[in-house]
C-alpha positions in Angstrom: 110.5 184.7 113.9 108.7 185.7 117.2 105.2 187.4 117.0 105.6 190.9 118.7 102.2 192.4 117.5 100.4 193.1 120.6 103.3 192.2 123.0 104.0 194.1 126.0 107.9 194.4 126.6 109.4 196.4 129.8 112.9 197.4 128.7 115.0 198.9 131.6 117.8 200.7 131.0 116.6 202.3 127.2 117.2 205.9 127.7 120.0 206.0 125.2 123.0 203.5 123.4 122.0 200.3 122.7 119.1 200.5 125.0 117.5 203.1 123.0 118.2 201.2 120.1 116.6 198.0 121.1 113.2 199.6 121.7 112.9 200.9 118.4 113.7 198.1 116.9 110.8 196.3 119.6 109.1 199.0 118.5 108.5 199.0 114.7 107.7 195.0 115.0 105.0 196.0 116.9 105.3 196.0 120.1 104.0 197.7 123.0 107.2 199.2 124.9 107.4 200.3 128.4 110.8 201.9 128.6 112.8 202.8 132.0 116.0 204.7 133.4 117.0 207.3 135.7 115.9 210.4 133.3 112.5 211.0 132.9 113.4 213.7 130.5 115.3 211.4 128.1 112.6 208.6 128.3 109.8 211.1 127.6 111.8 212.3 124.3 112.1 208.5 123.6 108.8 207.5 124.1 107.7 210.9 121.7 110.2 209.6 119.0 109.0 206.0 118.7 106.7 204.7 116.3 104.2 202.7 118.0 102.3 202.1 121.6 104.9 203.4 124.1 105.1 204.6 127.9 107.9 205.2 130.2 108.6 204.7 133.7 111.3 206.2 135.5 112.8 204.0 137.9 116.4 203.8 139.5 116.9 200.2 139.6 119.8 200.5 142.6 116.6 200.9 144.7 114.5 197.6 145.4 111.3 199.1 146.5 111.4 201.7 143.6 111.8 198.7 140.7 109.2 196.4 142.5 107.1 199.5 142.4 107.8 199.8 138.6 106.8 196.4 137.9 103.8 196.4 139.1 103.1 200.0 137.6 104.1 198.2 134.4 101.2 195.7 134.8 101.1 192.1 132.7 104.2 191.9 130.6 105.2 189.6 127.5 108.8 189.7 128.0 111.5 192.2 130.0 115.0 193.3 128.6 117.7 194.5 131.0 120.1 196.5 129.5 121.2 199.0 132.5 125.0 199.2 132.9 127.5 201.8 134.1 131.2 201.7 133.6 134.4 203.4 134.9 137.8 201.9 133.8 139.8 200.6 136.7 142.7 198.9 137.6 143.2 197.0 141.0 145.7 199.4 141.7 143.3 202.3 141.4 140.6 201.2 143.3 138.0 203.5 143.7 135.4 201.8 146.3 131.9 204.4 145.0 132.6 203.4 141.2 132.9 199.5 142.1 130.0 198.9 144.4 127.6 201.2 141.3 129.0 198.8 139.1 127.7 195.8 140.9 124.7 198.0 141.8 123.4 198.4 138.5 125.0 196.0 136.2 124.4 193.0 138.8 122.2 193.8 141.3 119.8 195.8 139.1 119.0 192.8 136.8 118.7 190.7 139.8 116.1 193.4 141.2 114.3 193.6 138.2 114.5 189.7 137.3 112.8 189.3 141.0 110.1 192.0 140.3 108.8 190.3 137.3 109.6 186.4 137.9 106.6 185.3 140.2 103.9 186.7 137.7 105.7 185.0 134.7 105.7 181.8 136.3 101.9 182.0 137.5 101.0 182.4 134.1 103.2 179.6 132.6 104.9 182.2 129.7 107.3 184.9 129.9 110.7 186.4 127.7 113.6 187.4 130.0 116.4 188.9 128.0 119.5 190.1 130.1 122.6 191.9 128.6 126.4 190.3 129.6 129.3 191.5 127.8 132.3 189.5 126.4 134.1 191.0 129.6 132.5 189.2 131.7 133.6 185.3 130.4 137.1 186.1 132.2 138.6 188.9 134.4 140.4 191.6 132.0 143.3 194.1 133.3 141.7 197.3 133.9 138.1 195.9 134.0 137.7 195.6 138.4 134.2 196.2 138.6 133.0 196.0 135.4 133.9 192.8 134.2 133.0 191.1 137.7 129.7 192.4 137.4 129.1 190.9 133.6 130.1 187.9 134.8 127.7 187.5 137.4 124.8 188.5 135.4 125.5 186.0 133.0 125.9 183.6 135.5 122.4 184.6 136.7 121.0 184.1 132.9 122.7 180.5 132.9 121.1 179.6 136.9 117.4 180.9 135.6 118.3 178.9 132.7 119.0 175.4 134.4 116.2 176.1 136.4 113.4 177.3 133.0 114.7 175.5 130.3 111.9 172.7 130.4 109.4 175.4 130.8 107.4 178.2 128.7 109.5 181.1 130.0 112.4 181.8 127.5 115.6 183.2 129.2 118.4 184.7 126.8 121.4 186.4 127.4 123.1 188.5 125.2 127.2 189.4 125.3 128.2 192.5 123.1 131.9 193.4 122.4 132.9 197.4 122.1 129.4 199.7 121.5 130.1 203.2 120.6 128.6 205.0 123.8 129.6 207.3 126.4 130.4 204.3 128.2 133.3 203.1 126.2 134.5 207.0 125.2 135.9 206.8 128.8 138.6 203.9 127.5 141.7 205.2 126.4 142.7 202.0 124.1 142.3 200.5 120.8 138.7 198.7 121.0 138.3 196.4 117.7 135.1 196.0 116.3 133.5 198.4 117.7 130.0 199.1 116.9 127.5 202.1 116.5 124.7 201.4 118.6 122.4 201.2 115.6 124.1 198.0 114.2 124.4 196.7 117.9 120.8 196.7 118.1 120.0 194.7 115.5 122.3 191.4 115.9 120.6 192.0 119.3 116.7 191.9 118.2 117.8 189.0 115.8 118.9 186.8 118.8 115.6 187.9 120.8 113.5 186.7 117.4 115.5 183.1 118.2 115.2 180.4 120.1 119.0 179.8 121.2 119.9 180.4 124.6 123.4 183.1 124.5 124.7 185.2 121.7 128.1 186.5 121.4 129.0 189.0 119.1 130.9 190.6 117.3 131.7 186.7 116.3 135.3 186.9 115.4 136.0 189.1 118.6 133.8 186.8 120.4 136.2 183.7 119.8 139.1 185.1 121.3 137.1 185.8 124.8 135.6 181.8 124.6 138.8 180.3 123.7 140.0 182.1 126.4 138.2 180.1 129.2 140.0 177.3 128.0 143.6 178.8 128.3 145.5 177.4 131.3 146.2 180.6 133.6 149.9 180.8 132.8 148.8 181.6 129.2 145.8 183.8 129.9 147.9 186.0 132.0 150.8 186.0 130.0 148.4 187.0 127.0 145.8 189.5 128.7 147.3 190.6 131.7 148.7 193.7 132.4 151.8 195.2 130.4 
């Protein structure tokens, strides 16, 4: 079990969902939480509602020189959890330029940013906990997924570079791959999603892997296999399988 007592954590993206969720549960270990997003309204109700040491900064992390500013408003930090995302269903044959490049803006790019912003200082000091949020979308490209899922994928390949690169050092980098959340994210989807999750449940599987040493977490487990075992389908199958109907 990690000590949080006393810890500083910046978690960007925690206005609501499972970002929301994390930083209580950061929260009533006892840490100190610095929560970001867009809306300074919903981050001042969220910093009013939790139960310990809390501040907010609003920050749109599509904009470089306003997340660099962040960070160093933010000060010395223990650890940094990147949860921003935004989602639009959309099919290749519905491409809808706006929607794909804010996908890759915020769900890519944003960690990236904020990953940069925090990086150096983390280094200096020889210590540091970056946590970064993938999906199960993102281990292969889905039908209907053109933005979303090529974003995913190269955040978590941006976990698994820092990873190579840390892994002999102090600084801890995890990366953690959710299925279906119950959001306003996924009430845009229009099909069955199994094993969906309230955000509340979400949340904690989440702090649990952030209290371990282990590198990735999947989950929910059982949906988590079929995405894996995927990456090991020759293409004929996959597409056969997951391709469009």
């Amino acid at each position: 079990m990690r000590e949080w007592q006393g810890k500083r954590y910046w978690l960007v993206g925690a206005s609501e969902g499972l970002g929301r969720e994390v930083a209580f549960c950061l929260s009533r270990a006892g840490a100190e939480v610095i929560v970001s997003a867009r809306s300074e309204e919903r981050l001042k109700e969220l910093v009013a509602a939790l139960p310990g040491k809390a501040s907010y900064i609003a920050v749109d992390v599509t904009d470089r020189a306003a997340v660099e500013a962040a960070a160093k408003q933010a000060g010395a930090l223990d650890g940094v959890v990147y949860l921003a995302g935004v989602y639009w269903p959309m099919a290749a044959t519905e491409w809808d330029n706006e929607k794909a490049d804010m996908m890759g803006e915020v769900n890519f790019l944003g960690g990236s940013r904020v990953v940069g912003a925090v990086i150096g200082d983390m280094v200096a000091r020889g210590e540091g906990h970056i946590v970064l949020t993938g999906s199960l979308s993102g281990f292969r490209g889905l039908p209907g997924a053109i933005g979303y899922s090529a974003s995913k994928a190269g955040l978590m390949a941006l976990a698994e570079s820092m990873q190579a690169d840390l892994h002999k050092s102090n600084i801890q980098v995890q990366v953690i791959n959710p299925g279906f959340i119950k959001t306003r994210l996924t009430e845009k989807n229009n099909f069955n999603m199994p094993f969906i999750m309230e955000p509340e449940a979400a949340a904690r599987v989440f702090f649990e892997h952030m209290n371990d040493s282990a590198f990735k977490k999947s989950f929910p487990m059982v949906f988590s296999w079929v995405f894996r075992v995927s990456q090991f389908m020759p293409d004929w199958m996959y597409y056969r399988l997951f391709g469009a109907k």
